[in-house]
MDAnalysis code that builds the backbone (N, CA, C; Angstrom):
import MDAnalysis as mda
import numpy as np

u = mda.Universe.empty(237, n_residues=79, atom_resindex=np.repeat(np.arange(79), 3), trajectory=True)
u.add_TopologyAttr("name", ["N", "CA", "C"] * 79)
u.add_TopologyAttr("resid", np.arange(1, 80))
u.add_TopologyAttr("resname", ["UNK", "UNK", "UNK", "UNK", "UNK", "UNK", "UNK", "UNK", "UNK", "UNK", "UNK", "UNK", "UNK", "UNK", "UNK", "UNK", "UNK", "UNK", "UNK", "UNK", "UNK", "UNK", "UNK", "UNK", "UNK", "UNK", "UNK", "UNK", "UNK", "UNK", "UNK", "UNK", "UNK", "UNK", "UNK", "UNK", "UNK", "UNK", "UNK", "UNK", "UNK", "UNK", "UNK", "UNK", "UNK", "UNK", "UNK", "UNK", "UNK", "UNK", "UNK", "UNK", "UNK", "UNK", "UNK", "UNK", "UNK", "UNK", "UNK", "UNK", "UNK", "UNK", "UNK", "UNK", "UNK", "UNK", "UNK", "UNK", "UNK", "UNK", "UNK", "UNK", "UNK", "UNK", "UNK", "UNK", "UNK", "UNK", "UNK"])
u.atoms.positions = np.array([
    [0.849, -1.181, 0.000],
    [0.000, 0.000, 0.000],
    [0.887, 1.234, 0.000],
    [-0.011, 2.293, -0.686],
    [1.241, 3.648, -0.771],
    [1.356, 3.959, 0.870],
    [2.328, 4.746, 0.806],
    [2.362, 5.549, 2.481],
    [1.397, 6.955, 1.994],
    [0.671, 7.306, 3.225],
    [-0.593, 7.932, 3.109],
    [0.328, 9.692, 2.739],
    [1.564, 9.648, 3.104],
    [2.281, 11.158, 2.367],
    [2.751, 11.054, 1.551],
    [2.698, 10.106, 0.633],
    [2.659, 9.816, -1.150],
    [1.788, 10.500, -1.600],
    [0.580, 10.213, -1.204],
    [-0.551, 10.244, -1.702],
    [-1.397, 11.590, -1.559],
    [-1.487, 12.339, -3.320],
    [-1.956, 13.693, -3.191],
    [-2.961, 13.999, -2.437],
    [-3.713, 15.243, -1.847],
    [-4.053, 15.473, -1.425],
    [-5.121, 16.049, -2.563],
    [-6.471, 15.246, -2.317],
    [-7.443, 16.006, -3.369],
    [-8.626, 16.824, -2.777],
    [-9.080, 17.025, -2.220],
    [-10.072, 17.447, -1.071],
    [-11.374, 16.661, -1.645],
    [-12.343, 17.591, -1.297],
    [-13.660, 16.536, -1.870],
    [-14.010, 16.804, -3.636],
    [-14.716, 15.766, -3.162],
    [-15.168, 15.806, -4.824],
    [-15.906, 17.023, -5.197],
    [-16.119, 17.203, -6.162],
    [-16.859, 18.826, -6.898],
    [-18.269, 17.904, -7.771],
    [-19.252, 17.827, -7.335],
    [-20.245, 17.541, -8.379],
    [-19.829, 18.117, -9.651],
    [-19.399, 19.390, -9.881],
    [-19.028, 19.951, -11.004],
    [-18.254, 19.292, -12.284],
    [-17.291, 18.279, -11.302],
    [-15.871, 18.431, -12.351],
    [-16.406, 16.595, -12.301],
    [-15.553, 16.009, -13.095],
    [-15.719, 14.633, -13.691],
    [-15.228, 14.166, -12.368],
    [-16.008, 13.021, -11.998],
    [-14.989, 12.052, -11.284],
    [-15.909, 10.515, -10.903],
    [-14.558, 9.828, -10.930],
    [-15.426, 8.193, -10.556],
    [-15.906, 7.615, -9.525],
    [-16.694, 7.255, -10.223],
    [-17.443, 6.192, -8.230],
    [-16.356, 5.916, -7.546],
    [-16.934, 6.029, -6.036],
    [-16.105, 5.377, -5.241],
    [-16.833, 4.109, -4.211],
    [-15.884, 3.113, -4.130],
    [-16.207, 1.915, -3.536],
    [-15.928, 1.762, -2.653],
    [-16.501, 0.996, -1.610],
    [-15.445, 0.327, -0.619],
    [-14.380, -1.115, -0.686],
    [-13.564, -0.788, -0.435],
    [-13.182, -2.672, -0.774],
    [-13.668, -3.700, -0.615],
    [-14.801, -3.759, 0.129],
    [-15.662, -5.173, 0.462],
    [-16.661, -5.154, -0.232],
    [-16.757, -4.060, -1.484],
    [-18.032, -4.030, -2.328],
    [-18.003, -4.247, -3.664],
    [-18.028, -5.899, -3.868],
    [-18.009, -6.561, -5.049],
    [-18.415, -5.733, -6.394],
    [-19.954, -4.637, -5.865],
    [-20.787, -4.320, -7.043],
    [-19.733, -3.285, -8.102],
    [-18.987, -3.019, -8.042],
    [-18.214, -2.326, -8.810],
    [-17.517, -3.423, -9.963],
    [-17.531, -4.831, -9.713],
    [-17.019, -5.936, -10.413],
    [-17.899, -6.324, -11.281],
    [-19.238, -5.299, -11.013],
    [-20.671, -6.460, -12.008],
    [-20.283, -6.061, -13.371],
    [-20.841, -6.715, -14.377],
    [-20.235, -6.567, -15.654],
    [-21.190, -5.936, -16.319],
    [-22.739, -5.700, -15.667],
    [-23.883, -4.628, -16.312],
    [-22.906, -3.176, -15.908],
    [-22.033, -2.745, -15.316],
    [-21.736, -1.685, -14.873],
    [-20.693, -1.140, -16.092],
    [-20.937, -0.030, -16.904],
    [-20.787, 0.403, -17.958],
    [-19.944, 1.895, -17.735],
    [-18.892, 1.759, -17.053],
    [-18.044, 2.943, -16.533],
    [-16.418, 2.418, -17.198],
    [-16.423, 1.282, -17.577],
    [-14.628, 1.207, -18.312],
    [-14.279, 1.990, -18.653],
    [-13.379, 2.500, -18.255],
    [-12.086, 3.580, -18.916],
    [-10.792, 2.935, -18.240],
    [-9.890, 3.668, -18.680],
    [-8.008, 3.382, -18.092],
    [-7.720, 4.260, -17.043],
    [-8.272, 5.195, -16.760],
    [-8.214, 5.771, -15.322],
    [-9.119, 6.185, -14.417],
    [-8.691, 6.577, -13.680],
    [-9.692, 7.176, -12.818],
    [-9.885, 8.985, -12.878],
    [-11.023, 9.480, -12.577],
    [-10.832, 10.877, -12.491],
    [-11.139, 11.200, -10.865],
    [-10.676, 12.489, -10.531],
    [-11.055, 12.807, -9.264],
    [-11.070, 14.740, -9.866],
    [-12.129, 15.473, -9.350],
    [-11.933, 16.636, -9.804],
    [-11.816, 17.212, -11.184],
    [-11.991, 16.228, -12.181],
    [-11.581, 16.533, -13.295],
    [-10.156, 16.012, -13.766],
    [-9.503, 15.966, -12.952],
    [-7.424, 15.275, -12.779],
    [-8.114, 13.607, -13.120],
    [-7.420, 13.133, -14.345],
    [-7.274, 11.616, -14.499],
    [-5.929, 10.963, -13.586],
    [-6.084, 10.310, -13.228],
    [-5.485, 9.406, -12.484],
    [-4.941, 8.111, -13.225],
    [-3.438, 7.629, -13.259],
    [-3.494, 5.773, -13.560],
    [-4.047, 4.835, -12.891],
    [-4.458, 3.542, -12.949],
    [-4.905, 2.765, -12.610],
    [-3.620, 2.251, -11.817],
    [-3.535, 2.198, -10.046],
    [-2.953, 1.817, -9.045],
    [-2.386, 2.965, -8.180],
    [-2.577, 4.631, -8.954],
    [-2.517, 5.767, -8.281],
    [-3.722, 5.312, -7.018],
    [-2.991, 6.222, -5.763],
    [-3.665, 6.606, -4.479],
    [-3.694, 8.128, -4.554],
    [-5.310, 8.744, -3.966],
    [-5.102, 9.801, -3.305],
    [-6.028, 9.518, -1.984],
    [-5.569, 11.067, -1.544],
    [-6.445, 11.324, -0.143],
    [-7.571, 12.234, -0.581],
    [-8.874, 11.640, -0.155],
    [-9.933, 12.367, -0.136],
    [-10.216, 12.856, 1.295],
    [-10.269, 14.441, 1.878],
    [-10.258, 13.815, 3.304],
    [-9.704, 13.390, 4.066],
    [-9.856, 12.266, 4.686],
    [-9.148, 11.827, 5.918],
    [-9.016, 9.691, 5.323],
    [-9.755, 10.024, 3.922],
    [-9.535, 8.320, 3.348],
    [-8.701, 8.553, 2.140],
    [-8.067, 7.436, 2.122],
    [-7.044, 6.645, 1.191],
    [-7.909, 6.253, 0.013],
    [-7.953, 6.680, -0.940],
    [-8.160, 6.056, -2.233],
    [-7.536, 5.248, -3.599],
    [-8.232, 3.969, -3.484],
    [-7.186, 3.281, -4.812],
    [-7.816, 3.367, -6.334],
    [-7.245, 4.288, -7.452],
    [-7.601, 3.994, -8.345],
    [-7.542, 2.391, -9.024],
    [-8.644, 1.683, -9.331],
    [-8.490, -0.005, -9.643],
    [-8.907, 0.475, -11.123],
    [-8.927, -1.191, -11.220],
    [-9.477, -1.385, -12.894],
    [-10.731, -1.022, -13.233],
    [-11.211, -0.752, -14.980],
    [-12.306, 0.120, -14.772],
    [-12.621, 1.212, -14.433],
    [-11.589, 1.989, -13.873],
    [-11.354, 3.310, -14.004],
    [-12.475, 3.566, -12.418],
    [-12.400, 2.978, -11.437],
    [-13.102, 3.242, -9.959],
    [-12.028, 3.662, -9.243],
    [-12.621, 3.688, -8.483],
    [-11.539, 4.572, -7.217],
    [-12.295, 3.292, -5.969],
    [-11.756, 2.843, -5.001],
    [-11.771, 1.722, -3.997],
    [-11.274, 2.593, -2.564],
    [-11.975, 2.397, -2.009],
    [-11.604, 2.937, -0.770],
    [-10.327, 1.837, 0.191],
    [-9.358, 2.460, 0.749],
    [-8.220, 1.924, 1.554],
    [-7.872, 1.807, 2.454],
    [-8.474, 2.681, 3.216],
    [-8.391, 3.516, 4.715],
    [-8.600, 4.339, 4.538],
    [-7.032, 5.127, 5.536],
    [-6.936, 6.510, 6.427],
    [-6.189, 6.974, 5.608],
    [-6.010, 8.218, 5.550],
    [-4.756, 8.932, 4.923],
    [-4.172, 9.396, 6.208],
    [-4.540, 9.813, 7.681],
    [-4.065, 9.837, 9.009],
    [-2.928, 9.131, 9.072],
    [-1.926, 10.199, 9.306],
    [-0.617, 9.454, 9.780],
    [-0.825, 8.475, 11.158],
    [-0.382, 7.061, 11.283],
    [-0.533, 6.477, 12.569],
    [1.009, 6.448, 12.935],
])
């Protein structure tokens, strides 16, 4: 996993600007194959992302995955 001060700092999402669902990791439904969101990255804010980029939304860790989702990770909180 990245270290959580790798990982940019995006604040919240903007209804405004493009960006991808976000999941939790224990939530298969992002795997269903009716779900019609494929792309090669992720967006957050409008900013595309690669697929295995982390940011911080907040106070959570985000993983851009396949399909162009964003997966939740944790904390971005230093422990």
């Amino acid at each position: 996993m990245a270290q959580a001060h790798e990982a940019p700092h995006v604040g919240a999402p903007d209804p405004e600007l493009k960006n991808s669902p976000i999941f939790d990791e224990s939530d298969n439904e992002y795997l269903s194959l009716d779900l019609e969101i494929e792309t090669g990255a992720c967006y957050f804010n409008g900013t595309a992302y690669a697929i295995g980029d982390y940011v911080c939304s907040g106070d959570e860790l985000l993983r851009c995955e396949e399909r162009g989702v964003w997966v939740r990770e944790g904390s971005c909180l230093a422990r």
